[in-house]
Each structure stands twice: as structure tokens, then as C-alpha cells.
Rosetta silent file (secondary structure, phi, psi, omega in degrees, C-alpha in Angstrom):
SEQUENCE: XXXXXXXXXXXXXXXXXXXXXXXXXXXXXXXXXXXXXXXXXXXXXXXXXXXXXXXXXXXXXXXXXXXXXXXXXXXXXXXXXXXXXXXXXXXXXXXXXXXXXXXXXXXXXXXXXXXXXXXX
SCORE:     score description
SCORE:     0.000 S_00000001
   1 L     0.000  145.434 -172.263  186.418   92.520   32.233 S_00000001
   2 L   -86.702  148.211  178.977  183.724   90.093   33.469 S_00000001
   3 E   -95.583  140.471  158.151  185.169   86.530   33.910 S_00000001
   4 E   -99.908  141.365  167.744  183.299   83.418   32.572 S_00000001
   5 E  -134.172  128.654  162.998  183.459   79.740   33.541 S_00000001
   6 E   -75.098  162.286  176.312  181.775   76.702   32.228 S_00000001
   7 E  -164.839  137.597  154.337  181.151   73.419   34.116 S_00000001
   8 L   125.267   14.770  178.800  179.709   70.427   33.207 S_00000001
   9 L   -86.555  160.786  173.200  181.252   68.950   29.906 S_00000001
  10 L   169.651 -155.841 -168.061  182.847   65.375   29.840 S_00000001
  11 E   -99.771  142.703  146.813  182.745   62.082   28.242 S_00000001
  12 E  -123.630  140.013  134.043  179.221   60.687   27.444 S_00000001
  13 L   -15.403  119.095  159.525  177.713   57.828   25.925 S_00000001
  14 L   -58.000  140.232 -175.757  175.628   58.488   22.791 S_00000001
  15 L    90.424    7.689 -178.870  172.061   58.875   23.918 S_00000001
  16 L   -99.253  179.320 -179.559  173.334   60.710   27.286 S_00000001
  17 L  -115.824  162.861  150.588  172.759   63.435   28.559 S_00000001
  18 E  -149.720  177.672  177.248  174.639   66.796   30.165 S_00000001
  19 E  -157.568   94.003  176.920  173.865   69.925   31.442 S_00000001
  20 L   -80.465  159.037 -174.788  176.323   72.574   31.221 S_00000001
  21 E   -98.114  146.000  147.900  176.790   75.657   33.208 S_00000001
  22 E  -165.941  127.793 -174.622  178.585   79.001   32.790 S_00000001
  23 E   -93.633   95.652 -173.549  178.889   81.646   35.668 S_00000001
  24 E   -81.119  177.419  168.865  180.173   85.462   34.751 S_00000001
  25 E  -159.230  153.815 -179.729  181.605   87.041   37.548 S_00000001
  26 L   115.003 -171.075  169.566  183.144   90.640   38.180 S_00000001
  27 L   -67.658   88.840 -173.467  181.756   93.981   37.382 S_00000001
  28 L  -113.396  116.172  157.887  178.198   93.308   36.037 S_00000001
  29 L  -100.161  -19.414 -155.871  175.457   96.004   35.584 S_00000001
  30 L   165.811  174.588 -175.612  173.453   93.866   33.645 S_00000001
  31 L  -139.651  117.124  160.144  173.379   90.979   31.340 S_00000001
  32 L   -63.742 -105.382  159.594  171.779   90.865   27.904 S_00000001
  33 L  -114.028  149.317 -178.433  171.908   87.776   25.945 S_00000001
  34 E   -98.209  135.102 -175.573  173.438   84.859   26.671 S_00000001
  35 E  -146.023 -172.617 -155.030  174.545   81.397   24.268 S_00000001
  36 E  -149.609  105.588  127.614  176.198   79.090   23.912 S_00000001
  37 E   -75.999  160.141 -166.766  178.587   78.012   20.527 S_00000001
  38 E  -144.340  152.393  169.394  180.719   75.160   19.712 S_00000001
  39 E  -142.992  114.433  173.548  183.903   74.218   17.887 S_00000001
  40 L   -65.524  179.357  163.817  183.984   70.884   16.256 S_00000001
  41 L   -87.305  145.954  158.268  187.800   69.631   15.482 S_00000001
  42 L    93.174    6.687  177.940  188.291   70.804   11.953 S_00000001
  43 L  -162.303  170.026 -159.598  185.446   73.456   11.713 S_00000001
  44 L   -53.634  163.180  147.942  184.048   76.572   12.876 S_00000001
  45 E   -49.758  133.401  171.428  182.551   77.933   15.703 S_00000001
  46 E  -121.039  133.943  126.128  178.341   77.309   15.409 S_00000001
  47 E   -82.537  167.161 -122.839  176.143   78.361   17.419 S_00000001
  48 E  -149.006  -76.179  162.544  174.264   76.549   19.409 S_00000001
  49 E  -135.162  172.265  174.958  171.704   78.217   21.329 S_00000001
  50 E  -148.986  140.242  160.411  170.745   82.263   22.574 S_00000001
  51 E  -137.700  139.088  115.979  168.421   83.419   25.455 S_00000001
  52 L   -34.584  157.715 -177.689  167.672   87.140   25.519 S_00000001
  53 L   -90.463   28.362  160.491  166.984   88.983   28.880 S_00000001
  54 L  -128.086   39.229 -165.813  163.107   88.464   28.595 S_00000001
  55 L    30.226   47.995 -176.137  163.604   84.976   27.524 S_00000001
  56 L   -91.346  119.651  178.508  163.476   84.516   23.751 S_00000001
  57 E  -105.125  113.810 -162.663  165.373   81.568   22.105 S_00000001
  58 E  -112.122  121.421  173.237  167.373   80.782   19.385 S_00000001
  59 E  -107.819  139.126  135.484  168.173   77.290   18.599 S_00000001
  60 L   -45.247  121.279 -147.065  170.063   75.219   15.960 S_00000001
  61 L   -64.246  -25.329  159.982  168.355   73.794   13.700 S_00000001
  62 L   -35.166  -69.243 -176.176  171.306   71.032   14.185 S_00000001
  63 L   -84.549    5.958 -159.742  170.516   70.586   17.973 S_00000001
  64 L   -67.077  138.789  165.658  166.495   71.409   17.661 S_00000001
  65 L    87.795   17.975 -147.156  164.610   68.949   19.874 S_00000001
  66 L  -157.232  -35.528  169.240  167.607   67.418   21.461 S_00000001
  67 E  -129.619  162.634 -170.223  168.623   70.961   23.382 S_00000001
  68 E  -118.744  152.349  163.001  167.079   73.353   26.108 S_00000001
  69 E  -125.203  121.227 -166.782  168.604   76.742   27.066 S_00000001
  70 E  -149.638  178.275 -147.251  167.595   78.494   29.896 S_00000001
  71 E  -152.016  158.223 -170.386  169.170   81.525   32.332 S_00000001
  72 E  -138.204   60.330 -177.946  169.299   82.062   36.345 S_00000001
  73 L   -53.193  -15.784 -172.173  169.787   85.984   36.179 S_00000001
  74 L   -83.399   -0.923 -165.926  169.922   86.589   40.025 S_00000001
  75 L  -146.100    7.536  177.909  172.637   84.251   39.768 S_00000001
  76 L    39.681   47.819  163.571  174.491   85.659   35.865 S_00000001
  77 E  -113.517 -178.843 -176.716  174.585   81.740   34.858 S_00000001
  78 E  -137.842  170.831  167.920  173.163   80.999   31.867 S_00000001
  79 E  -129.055  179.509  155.645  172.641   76.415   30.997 S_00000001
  80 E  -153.014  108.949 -175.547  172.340   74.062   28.283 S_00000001
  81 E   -80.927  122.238 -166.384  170.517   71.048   28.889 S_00000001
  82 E  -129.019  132.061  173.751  171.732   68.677   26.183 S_00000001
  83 L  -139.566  148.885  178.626  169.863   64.881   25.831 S_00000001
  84 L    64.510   63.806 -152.946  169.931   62.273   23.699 S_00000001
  85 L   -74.712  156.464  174.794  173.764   63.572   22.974 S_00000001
  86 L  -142.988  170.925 -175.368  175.255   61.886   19.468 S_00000001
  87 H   -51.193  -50.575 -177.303  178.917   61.870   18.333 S_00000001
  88 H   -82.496   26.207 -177.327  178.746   64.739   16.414 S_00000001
  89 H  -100.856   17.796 -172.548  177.855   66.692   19.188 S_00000001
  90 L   -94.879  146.383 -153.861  181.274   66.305   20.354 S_00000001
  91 E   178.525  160.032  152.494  182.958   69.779   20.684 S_00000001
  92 E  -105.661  162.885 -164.983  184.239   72.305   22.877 S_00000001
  93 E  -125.232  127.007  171.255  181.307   74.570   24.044 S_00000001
  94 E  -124.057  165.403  142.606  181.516   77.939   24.783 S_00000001
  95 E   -62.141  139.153  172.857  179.557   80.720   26.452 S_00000001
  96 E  -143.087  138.336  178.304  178.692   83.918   25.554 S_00000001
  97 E  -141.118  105.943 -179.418  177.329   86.614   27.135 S_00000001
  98 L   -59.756  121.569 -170.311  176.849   90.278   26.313 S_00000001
  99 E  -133.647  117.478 -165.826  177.598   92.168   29.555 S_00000001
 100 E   -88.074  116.214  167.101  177.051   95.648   30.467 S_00000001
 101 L   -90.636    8.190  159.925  179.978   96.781   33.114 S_00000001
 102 L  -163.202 -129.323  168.309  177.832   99.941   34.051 S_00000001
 103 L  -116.502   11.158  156.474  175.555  101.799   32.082 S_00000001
 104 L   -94.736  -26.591 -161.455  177.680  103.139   29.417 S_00000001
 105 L  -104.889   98.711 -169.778  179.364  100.347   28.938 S_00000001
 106 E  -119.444  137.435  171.143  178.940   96.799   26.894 S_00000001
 107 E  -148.826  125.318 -176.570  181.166   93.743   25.995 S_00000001
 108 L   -69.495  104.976  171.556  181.040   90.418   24.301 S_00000001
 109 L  -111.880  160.728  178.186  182.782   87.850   26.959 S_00000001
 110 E  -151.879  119.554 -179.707  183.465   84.159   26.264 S_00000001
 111 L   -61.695  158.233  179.891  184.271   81.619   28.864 S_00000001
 112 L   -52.407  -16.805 -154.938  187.557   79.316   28.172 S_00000001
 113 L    67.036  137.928 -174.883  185.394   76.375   27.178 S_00000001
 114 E   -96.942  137.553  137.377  184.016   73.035   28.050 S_00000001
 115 E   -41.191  119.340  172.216  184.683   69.429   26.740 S_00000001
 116 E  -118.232  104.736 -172.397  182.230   67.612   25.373 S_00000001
 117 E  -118.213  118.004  166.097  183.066   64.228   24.052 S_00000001
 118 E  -103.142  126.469 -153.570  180.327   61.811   22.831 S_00000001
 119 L  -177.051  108.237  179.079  181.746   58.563   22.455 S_00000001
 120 L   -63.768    0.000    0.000  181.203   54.781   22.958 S_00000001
């Protein structure tokens, strides 16, 4: 199983910014698409954002304008450039990435999750 890790959640300010990270590692033949989802306290996982492996983007209509999603494949991270952050953005954030471990072979991984707290 490929491992994921996030990096870059913390406490912000409303009106900040962050720009998280998450890095598979392991036995990777490829990578399809990659996101991002969140879990508020008290309510489901959303999603958040998707890049595809030609670079095609799915946003939330929540976060439209306000987030960027973008991919490093030479390097299996995928980001999410988040600005003008508000309270109810506060969450943990996860990664997702559909990952081929050869060429038979596909699985839906999800990093551990980041903190995000927006908060005066």
C-alpha cells in the first residue's frame, strides 16, 4: 500500500492563507487523480478539490475562487493553495489519490489528515 502524508495545516487568521501538501510514497506505477476532502466537526466528509492526470479540475462550489489545486507528478505530491481562509473552512483535510501499484493494479489511498483551524 502506497503511504500518504499531508503538511501544511495549522492555525490561521481569517483572511490567511495556507498551502497544503501531500506526498504518496511506496510502490507507485502511476497516479491518476488526486483531491483533496474535508471533515468539518459534526459533518461529513466534502470534497474539496480533484486534479486528473492531464490536469482537469474539480472545485467546490463552497471553496470556488478562494482555492487552487495543482499536482507535481515527478514528485507524486499533489497541493491546495487555500487564501482568503474563513472559519468555516476549519476542518481536517485529507488527500486522496487513486494509485496504480503496477499495471494491474489500482487503489484509493488517503493520507491521515491535516489541521486546519481558522480562527481569530
Amino acid at each position: 500500500q502506497a503511504q500518504l502524508v499531508e503538511s501544511g495545516g495549522g492555525l490561521v487568521q481569517p483572511g490567511g492563507s495556507l498551502r497544503l501538501s501531500c506526498t504518496a510514497s511506496g510502490t507507485i506505477y502511476r497516479i491518476d487523480t488526486m483531491g483533496w476532502y474535508r471533515e468539518a466537526p459534526g459533518k461529513r466528509r466534502e470534497l474539496v478539490a480533484t486534479i486528473t492526470n492531464d490536469g482537469s479540475t474539480d472545485v467546490a462550489e463552497s471553496v470556488k475562487g478562494r482555492v487552487t489545486i495543482s499536482r507535481n507528478n515527478a514528485e507524486n505530491t499533489v497541493y491546495l493553495q487555500m487564501i482568503d481562509l474563513k472559519p468555516e473552512d476549519t476542518a481536517v483535510y485529507y488527500c486522496n489519490m487513486d494509485i496504480w501499484r503496477d499495471v494491474n493494479e489500482v487503489r484509493i489511498s488517503w493520507g491521515q489528515g491535516t489541521q486546519v483551524t481558522v480562527s481569530s
